[in-house]
N, C-alpha and C positions, 0 to 999 in steps of 0.2 A: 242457575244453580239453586237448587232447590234447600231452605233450608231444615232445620229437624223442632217438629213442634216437642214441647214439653208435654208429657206424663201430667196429670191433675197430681197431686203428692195428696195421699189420704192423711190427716193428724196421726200424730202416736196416741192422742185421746181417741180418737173414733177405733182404731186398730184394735184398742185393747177391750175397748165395749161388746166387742161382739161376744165373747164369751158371759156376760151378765145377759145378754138379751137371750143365748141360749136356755139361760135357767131360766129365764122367766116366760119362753116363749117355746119350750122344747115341744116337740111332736109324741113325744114320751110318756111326759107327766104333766099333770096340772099340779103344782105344787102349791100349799098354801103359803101367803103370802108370810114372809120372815123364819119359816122352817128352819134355817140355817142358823138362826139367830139367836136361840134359846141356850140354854146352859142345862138342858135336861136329853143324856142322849136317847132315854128311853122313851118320852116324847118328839123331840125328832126321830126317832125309826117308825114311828109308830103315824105318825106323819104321812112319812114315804111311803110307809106301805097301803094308809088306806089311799092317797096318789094313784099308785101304782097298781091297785085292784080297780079302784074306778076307772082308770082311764082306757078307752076304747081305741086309740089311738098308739100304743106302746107295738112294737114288732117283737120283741122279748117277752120271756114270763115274768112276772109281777117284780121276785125277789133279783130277776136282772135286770131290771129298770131301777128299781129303787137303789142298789148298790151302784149302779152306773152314774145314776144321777149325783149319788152323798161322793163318789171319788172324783165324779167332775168337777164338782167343787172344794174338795179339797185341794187337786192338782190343780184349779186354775188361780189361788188363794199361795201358795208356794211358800216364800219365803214371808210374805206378806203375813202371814196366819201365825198368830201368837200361839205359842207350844201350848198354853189351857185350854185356846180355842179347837187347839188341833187334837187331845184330847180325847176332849166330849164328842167329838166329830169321830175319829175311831173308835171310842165304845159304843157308838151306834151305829155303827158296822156288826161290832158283836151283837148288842141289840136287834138290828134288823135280823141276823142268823138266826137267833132264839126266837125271833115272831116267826118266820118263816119255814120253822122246825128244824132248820140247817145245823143247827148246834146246838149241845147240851145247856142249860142252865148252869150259872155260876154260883 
């Protein structure tokens, strides 16, 4: 009688990692390092986009890499992202529109 070997069980640490190494390691964008971090959303968009026009590497256009990227990190941030944080983080969404001529000025 044969018995049933165990599964390796991955951490709940390592599980949730993988999402931060997407940001830092995406095929997308080269982001500069703390992007996310700033309290200015008109320099974070402004960020993303020049990311997003350098990088050689993106399968999308510029202004959908760079919006893909700012909602990746919002959605993987969730409940965890303080409402100021989250914010500055959606007026550089509208930011990004206005560099990318998507929307009018406010």
């Amino acid at each position: 009688m044969a018995t049933k070997r165990k599964q390796p069980s991955k951490s709940t640490s390592r599980q949730k990692k993988w999402s931060g190494k997407v940001t830092r390691e995406s095929d997308a964008l080269d982001l500069e390092q703390g992007v996310f971090k700033g309290d200015d959303p008109k320099k974070i968009a402004q960020s993303l986009k020049r990311s997003a026009k350098h990088s050689h590497r993106r399968k999308a256009s510029p202004f959908q890499s760079a919006m893909s990227m700012l909602n990746f990190y919002i959605n993987r941030a969730g409940d965890q992202l303080p409402a100021t944080k989250k914010k500055v983080l959606e007026d550089a969404k509208d930011e990004l529109r206005v560099l990318f001529g998507r929307q009018e000025e406010k």
